[in-house]
Each structure stands twice: as structure tokens, then as C-alpha cells.
Z-matrix of the N, CA and C atoms (Angstrom, degrees):
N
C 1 1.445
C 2 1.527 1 108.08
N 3 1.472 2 116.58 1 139.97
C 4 1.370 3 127.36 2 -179.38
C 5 1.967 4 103.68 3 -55.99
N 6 1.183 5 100.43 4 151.31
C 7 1.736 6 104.86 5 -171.85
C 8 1.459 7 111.21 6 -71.45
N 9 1.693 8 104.45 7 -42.08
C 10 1.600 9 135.50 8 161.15
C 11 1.364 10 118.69 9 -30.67
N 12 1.678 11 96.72 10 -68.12
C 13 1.346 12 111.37 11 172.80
C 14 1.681 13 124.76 12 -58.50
N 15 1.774 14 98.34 13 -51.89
C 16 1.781 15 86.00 14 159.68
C 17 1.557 16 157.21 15 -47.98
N 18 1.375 17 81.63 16 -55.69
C 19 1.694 18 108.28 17 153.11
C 20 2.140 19 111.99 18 -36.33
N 21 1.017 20 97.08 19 -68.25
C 22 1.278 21 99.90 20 -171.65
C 23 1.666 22 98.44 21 -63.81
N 24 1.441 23 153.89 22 -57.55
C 25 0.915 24 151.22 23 -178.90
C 26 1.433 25 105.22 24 -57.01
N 27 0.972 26 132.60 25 -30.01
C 28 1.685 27 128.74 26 -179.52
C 29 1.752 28 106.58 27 -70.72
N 30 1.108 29 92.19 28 -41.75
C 31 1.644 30 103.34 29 167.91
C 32 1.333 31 137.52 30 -57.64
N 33 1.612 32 115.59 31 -48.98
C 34 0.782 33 142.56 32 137.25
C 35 1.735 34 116.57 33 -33.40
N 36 0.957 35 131.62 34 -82.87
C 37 1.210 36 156.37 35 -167.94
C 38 1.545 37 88.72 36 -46.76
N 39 1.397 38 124.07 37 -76.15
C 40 1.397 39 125.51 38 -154.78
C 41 1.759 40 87.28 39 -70.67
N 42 1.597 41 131.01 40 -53.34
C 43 1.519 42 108.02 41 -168.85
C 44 1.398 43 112.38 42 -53.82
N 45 1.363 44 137.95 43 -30.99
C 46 1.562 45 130.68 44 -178.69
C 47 1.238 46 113.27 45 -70.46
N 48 1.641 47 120.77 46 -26.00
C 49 1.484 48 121.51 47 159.50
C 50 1.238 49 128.55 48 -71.10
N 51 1.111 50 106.49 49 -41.83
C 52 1.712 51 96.05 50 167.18
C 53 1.304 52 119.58 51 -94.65
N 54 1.543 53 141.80 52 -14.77
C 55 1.540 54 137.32 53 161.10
C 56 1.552 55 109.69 54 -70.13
N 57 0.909 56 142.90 55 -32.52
C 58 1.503 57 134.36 56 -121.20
C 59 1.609 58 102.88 57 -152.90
N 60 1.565 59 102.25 58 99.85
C 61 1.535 60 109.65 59 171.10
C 62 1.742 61 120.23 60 -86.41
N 63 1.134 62 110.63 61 11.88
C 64 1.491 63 99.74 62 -171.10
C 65 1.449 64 99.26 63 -115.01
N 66 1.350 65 124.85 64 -18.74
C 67 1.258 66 136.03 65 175.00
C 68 1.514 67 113.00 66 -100.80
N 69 1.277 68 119.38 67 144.92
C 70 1.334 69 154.93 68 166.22
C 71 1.220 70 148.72 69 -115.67
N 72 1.539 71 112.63 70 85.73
C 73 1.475 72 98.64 71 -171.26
C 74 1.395 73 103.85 72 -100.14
N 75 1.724 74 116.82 73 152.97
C 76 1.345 75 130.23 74 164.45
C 77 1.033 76 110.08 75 -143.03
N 78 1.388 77 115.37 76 128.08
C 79 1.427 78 142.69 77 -153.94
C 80 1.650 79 109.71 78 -117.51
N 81 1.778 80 109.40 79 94.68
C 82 1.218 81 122.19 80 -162.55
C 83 1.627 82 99.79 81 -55.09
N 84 1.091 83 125.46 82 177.98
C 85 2.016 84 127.62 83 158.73
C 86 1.367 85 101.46 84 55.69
N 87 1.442 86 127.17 85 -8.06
C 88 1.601 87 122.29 86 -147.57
C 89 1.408 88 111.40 87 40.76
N 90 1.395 89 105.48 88 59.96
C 91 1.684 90 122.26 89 166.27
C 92 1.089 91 113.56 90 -98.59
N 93 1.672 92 139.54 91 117.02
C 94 1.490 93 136.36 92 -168.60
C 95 1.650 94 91.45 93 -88.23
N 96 1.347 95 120.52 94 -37.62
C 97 1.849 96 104.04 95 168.13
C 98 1.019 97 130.05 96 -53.28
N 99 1.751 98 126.12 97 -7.96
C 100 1.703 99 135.17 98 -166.90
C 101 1.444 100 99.60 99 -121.13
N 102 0.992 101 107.17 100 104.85
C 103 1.715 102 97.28 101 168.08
C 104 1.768 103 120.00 102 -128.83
N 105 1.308 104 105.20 103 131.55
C 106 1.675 105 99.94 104 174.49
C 107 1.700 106 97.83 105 -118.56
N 108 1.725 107 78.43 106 130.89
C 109 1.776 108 97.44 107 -171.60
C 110 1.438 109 112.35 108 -113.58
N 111 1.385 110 113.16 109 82.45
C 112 1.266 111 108.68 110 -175.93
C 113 1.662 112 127.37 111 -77.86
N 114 1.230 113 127.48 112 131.42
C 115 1.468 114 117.36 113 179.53
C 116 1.959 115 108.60 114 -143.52
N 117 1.340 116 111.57 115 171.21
C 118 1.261 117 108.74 116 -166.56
C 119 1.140 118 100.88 117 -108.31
N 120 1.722 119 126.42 118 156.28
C 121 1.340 120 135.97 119 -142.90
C 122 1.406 121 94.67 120 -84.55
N 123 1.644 122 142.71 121 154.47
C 124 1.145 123 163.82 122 151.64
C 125 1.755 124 106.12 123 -20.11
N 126 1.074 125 102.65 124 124.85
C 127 1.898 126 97.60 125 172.23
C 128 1.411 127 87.73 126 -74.07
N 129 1.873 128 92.89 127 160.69
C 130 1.821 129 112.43 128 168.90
C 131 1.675 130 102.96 129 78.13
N 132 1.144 131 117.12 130 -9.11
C 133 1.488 132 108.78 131 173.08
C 134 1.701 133 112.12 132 -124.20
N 135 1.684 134 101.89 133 -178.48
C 136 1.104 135 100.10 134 -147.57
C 137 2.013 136 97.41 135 -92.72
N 138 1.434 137 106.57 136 15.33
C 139 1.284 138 121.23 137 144.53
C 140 1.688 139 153.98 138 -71.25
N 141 1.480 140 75.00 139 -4.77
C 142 1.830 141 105.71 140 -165.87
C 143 0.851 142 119.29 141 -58.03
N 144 1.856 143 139.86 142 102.99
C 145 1.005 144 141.49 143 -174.99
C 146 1.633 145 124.17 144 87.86
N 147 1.074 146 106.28 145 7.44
C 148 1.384 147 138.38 146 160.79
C 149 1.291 148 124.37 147 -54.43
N 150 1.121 149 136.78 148 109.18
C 151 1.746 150 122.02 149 154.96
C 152 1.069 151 130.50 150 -109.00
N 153 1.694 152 111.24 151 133.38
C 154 1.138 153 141.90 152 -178.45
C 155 1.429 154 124.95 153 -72.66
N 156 1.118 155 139.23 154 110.87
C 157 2.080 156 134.19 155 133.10
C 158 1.224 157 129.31 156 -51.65
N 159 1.180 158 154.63 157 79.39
C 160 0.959 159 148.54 158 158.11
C 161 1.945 160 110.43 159 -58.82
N 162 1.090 161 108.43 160 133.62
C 163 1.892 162 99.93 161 159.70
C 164 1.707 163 96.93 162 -131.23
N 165 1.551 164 85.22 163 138.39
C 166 1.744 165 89.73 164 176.57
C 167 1.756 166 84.48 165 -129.54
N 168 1.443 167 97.21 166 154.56
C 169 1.275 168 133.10 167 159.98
C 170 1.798 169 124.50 168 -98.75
N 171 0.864 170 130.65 169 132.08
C 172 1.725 171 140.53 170 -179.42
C 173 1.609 172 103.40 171 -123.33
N 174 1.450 173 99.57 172 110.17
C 175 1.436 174 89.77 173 151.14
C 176 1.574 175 127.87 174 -117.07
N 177 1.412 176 138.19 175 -140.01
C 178 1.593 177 119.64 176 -178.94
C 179 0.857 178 133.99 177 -93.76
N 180 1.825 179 102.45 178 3.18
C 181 1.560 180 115.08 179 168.01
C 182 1.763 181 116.47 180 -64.00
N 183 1.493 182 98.39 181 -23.93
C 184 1.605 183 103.35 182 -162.97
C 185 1.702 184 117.84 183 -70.90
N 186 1.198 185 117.26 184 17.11
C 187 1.679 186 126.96 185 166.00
C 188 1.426 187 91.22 186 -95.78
N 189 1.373 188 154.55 187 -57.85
C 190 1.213 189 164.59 188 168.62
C 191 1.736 190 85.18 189 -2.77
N 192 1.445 191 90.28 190 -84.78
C 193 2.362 192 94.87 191 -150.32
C 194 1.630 193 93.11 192 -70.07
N 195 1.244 194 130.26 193 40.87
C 196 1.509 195 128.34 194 155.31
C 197 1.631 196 91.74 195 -52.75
């Protein structure tokens, strides 16, 4: 993994862990390129109370769209 790219995902990664209670990331392998971001569906919609998986992938383009 690009050094660029890590850096910025470590950052990333740790600010959504410590700001942000509605979101969840867990990072399978302890891979900062793999992430599943789980969060619960929006009150008032027809998501409500719902939980979500998200999996995203990063590769070394992703310092680029800073």
C-alpha cells in the first residue's frame, strides 16, 4: 500500500472512531484498504432501525480526489 495512501486512511480511520457514534468501521486482516462501515438506517424513513454493511475498497489512486 502507497505510504500517502496509508497515512491518510489511518487518519481517517482513527477520526471516525473517535468523532462519530453512529458509524463503525471494522477493518477485516487489519487492512486500512478494506473497510466495512456499518451504520443504522435514518429515523422517519423506511430504513429505520435497520442495519447496514457497507465494504469499501481503497486503492492508491485515493490521495488523488483529496
Amino acid at each position: 500500500m502507497a505510504l500517502r495512501m496509508s497515512k491518510r486512511l489511518q487518519k481517517e480511520y482513527e477520526s471516525i472512531q473517535k468523532n462519530n457514534q453512529e458509524i463503525k468501521v471494522l477493518l477485516p486482516n487489519n487492512d486500512l484498504a478494506f473497510w466495512h462501515v456499518n451504520f443504522m438506517g435514518a429515523k422517519g424513513t423506511l430504513y429505520e432501525g435497520e442495519n447496514f454493511t457497507l465494504q469499501l475498497r481503497f486503492n492508491n489512486d485515493y490521495v488523488s480526489y483529496s
